[in-house]
TITIRO-351384 format. One line per 8 residues: number of its first residue (from 1); their letters; for each residue y, z, x of C-alpha. Coordinates in steps of 0.1 Angstrom, whole numbers, plus 2048, in hexadecimal, padded with zeros to 3 digits. Example, Ala and Ser with C-alpha at 12.3 -4.5 7.8 and 13.67 -1.06 7.14 Angstrom:
% residues 2
1	as	7D3/84E/87B | 7F5/847/889
This chain:
% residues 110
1	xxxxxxxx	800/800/800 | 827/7F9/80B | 840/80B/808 | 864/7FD/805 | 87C/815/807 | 89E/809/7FE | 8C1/818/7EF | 8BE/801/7D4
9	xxxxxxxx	8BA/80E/7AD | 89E/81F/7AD | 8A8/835/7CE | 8A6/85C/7CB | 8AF/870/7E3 | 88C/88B/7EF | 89F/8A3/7F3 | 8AA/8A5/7CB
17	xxxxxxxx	887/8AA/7C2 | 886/8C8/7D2 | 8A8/8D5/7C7 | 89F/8C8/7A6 | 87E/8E1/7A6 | 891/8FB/7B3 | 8A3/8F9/797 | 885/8FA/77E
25	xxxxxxxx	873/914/791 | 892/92C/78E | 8A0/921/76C | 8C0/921/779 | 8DE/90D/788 | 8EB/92B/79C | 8C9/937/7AC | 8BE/916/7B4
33	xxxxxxxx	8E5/914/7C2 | 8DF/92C/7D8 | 8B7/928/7E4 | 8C4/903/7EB | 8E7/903/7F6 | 8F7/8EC/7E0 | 911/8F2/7C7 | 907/8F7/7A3
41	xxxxxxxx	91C/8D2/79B | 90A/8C4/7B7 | 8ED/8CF/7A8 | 8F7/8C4/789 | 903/8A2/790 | 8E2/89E/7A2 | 8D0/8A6/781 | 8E3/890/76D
49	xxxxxxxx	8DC/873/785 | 8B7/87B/783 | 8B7/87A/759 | 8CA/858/75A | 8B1/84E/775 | 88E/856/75D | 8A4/852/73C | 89C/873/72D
57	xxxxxxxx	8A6/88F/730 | 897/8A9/747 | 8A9/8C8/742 | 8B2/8DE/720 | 8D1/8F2/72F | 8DF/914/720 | 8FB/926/729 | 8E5/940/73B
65	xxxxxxxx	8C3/92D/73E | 8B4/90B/748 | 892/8FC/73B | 880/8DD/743 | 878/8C2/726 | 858/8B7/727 | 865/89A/73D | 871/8B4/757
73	xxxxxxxx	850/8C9/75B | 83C/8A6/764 | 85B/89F/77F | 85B/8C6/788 | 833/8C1/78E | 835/8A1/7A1 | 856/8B0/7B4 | 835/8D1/7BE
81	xxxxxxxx	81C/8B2/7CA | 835/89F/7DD | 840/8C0/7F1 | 81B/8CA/7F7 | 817/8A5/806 | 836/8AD/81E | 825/8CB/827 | 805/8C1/82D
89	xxxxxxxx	813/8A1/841 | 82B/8B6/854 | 810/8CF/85C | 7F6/8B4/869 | 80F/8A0/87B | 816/8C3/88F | 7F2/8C3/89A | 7F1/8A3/8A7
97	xxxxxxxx	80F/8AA/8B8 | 7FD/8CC/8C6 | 7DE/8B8/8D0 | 7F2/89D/8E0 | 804/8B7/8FA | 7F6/8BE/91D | 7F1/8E2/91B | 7F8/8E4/942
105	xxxxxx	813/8D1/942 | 825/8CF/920 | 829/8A8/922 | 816/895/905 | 7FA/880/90F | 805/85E/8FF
């Protein structure tokens, strides 16, 4: 399978999926605010461009409280799968890093 990855339409950035399941983990703007370090409008605006993106909404916001829609809990479980696969990569690529060091000398072997 390829892969083109392009700013065109249908470009997100990663790093809103995770700020976008930090936000339904906590149910809440400010917590996930602060756990990411983005500004509630930030965060916000980055929702917003998400719901145009799919269509549908993917939040129900409160004045105190925010819930995902249907919508938003299969995006929040994809947004868990995806993050596992960067963990998973980032923890195998460190092992072959590991095994392609030199112990002696600390210079990789390729």
């Amino acid at each position: 399978m390829t892969i083109s990855i392009s700013r065109g339409p249908a470009w997100i950035e990663p790093n809103y999926l995770i700020q976008f399941a930090c936000i339904v983990s906590s149910s809440s703007f400010t917590e996930a605010a602060r756990e990411t370090g983005v500004s509630k409008s930030t965060l916000s605006r980055m929702v917003t461009m998400l719901e145009e993106y799919v269509g549908m909404p993917l939040l129900e916001r409160t004045t105190r409280r925010v819930n995902a829609t249907d919508a938003g809990h299969t995006l929040y479980n994809q947004c868990l799968e995806v993050y596992a696969a960067w963990l998973a990569a980032r923890e195998t690529i460190g092992t072959i890093k590991r095994e392609a060091v030199d112990g002696s000398t600390g210079q990789t072997t390729k």
